[in-house]
N, C-alpha and C positions, 0 to 999 in steps of 0.2 A: 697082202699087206695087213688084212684085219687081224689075222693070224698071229701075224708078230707083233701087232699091237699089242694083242690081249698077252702074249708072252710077257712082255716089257712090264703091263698092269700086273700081272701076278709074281714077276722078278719085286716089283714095288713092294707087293702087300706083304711078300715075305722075308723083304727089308724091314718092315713096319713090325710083323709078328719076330720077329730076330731081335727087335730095337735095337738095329744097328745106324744111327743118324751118319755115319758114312755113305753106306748103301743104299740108307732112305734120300740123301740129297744128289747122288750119281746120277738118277736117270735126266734128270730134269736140265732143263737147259737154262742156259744163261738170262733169257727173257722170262724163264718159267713166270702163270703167273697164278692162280687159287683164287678164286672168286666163291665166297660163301657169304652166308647173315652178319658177318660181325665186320667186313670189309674184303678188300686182297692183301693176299700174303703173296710174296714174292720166296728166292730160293732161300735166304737167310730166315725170312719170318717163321715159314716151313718149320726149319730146323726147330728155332726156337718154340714154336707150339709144338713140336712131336716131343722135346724136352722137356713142355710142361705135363704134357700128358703122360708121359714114361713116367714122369714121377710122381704123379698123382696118380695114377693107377700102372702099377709097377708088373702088374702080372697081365698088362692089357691086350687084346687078341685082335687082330682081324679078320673074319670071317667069310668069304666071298658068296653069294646066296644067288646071283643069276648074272651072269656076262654074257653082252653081246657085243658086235662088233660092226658098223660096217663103214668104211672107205678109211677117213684119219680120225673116228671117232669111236671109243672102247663107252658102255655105258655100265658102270659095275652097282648094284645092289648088294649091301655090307654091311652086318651086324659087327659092332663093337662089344666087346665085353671086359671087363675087370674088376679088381675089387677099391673103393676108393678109400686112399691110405697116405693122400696128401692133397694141397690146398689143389682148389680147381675153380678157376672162376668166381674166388673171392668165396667162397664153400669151401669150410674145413672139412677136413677128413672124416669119415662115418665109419667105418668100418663094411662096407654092405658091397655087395655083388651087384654090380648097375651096369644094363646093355643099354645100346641105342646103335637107331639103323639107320643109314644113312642112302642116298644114291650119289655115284659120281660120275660126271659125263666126262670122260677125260680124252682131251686132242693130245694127237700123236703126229710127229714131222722128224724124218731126218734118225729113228730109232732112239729119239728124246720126246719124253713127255715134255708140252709146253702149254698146257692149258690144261684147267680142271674146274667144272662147275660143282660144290655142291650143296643138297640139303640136306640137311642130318636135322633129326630131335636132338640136338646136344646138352639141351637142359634137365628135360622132362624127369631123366631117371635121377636124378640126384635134387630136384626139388618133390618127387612122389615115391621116390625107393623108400 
C-alpha cells in the first residue's frame, strides 16, 4: 500500500508542476481536508489557493527532496520554487526567484488523498528575497 500511496503523491505533485487545477483537485476526496498556519482548506479552498499561487508565481515548480511512506501515511519533504510576478499574500510583485521548503504529512484511504498536514516557510522568501 505505501507504494501506491507514494504513486498517488507524485501523480499530485505533477498535477501541481503541470498547473493543471483539474488534476490537482482529482485525487483528493470528498471530505479532503489541509490543515497548515493559516487554517484548513477543504477541496474547493485547495483550488483556490493553487490559483493564487499559479498566478502569482506563474513559472512555479515542485520539487520532491525525500519520500517516505509507511501504512496510509506518505511524509513528502518539497522545495518550492518561482519567480514572483503577482500579488501574493497582500505582497505585490518583485520580480525575484523565491523558494521555500515545506514538509507534508499526507493520509491516503481508499487510492484518494484525504488528509494533509503542513509546514512550509511560506513567508520567509518574499519578506527576505
Amino acid at each position: 500500500m505505501s507504494e501506491q500511496n507514494k504513486a498517488l503523491v507524485r501523480q499530485e505533485i505533477k498535477a501541481c508542476n503541470d498547473h493543471d487545477l483539474d488534476a490537482i483537485i482529482r485525487p483528493l476526496a470528498a471530505d479532503f481536508i489541509q490543515h497548515n498556519a493559516r487554517g484548513d482548506l477543504d477541496r474547493q479552498a485547495i483550488l483556490r489557493h493553487a490559483d493564487t499561487l499559479l498566478r502569482a508565481f506563474p513559472d512555479l515548480r515542485w520539487t520532491i527532496e525525500d519520500m517516505v511512506a509507511e501504512g496510509d501515511k506518505v511524509a513528502v519533504r518539497l522545495t518550492l520554487g518561482g519567480t514572483h510576478q503577482g500579488d501574493f499574500l497582500g505582497v505585490a510583485a518583485t520580480g525575484k526567484q523565491v523558494s521555500w521548503r515545506g514538509i507534508v504529512i499526507i493520509r491516503c484511504a481508499g487510492g484518494e488523498i484525504v488528509e494533509e498536514d503542513v509546514v512550509a516557510d511560506n513567508l520567509l522568501p518574499l519578506l527576505t528575497g
